[in-house]
C-alpha positions as CSV (number, residue, x, y, z in Angstrom):
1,X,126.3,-32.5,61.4
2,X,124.1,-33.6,64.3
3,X,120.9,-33.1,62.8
4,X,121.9,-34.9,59.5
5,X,123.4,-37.5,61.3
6,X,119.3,-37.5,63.4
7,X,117.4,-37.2,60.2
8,X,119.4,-40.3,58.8
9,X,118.8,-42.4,61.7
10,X,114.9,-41.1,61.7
11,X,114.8,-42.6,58.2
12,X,116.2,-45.6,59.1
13,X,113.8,-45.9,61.9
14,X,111.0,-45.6,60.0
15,X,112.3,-48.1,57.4
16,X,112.5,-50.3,59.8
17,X,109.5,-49.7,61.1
18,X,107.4,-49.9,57.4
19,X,109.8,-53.5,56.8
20,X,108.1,-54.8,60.2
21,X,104.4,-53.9,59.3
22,X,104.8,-55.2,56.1
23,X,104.7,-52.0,54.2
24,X,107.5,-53.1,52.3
25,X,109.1,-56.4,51.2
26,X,112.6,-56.7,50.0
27,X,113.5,-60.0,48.2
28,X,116.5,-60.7,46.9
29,X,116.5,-61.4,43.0
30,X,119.6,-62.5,41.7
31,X,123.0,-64.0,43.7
32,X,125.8,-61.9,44.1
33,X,129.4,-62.8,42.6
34,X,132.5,-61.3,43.3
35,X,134.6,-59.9,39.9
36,X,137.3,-61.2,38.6
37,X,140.5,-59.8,38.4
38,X,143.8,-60.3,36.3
39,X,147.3,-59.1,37.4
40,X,150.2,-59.0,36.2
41,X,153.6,-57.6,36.6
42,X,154.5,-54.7,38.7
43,X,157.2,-54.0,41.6
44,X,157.9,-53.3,45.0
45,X,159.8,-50.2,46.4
46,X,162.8,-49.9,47.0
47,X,164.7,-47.8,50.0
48,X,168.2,-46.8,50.9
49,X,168.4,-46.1,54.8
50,X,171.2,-44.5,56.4
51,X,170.4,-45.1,60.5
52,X,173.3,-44.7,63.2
53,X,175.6,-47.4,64.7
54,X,174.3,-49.5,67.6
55,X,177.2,-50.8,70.0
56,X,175.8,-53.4,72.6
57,X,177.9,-54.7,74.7
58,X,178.3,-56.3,79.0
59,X,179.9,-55.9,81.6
60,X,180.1,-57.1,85.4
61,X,179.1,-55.3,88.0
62,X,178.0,-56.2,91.6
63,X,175.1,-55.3,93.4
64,X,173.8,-55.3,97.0
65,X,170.7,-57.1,97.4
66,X,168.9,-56.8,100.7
67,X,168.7,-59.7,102.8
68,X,164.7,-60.5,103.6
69,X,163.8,-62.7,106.3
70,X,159.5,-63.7,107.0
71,X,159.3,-64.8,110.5
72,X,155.9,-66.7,111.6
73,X,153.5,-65.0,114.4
74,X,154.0,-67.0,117.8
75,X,150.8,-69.3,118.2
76,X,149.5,-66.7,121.1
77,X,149.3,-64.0,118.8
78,X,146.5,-63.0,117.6
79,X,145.8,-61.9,113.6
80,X,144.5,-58.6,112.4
């Protein structure tokens, strides 16, 4: 897969290379347009699901939250 994958780059190269001498000149002939389409009809699916029962509900409860005190360094102390 690797040596195809080399070869096709190789190719490329070269292309490229023949495009930038001036070996070979594309030019583009006549302007693209996209097709045009008609449709009509059709449907979507349709699925029956049977998934369990969800309860969600609250309640109170209490909780112990640690009481945090930041105290500032005296003006003599130094920082590290």
């Amino acid at each position: 897969m690797r040596i195809i994958l080399f070869f096709l780059g190789l190719v490329a190269l070269i292309l490229a290379l023949l495009m930038m001498v001036g070996w070979i000149q594309l030019s583009q002939t006549r302007e693209a347009s996209m097709p045009r389409v008609n449709v009509e009809g059709g449907q979507t699916p349709e699925f029956d699901a049977d998934v369990g029962d969800i309860d969600v509900g609250s309640k109170n409860e209490t909780v112990t939250v640690p009481d945090v005190r930041v105290n500032k360094p005296a003006a003599n102390e130094t920082e590290r």
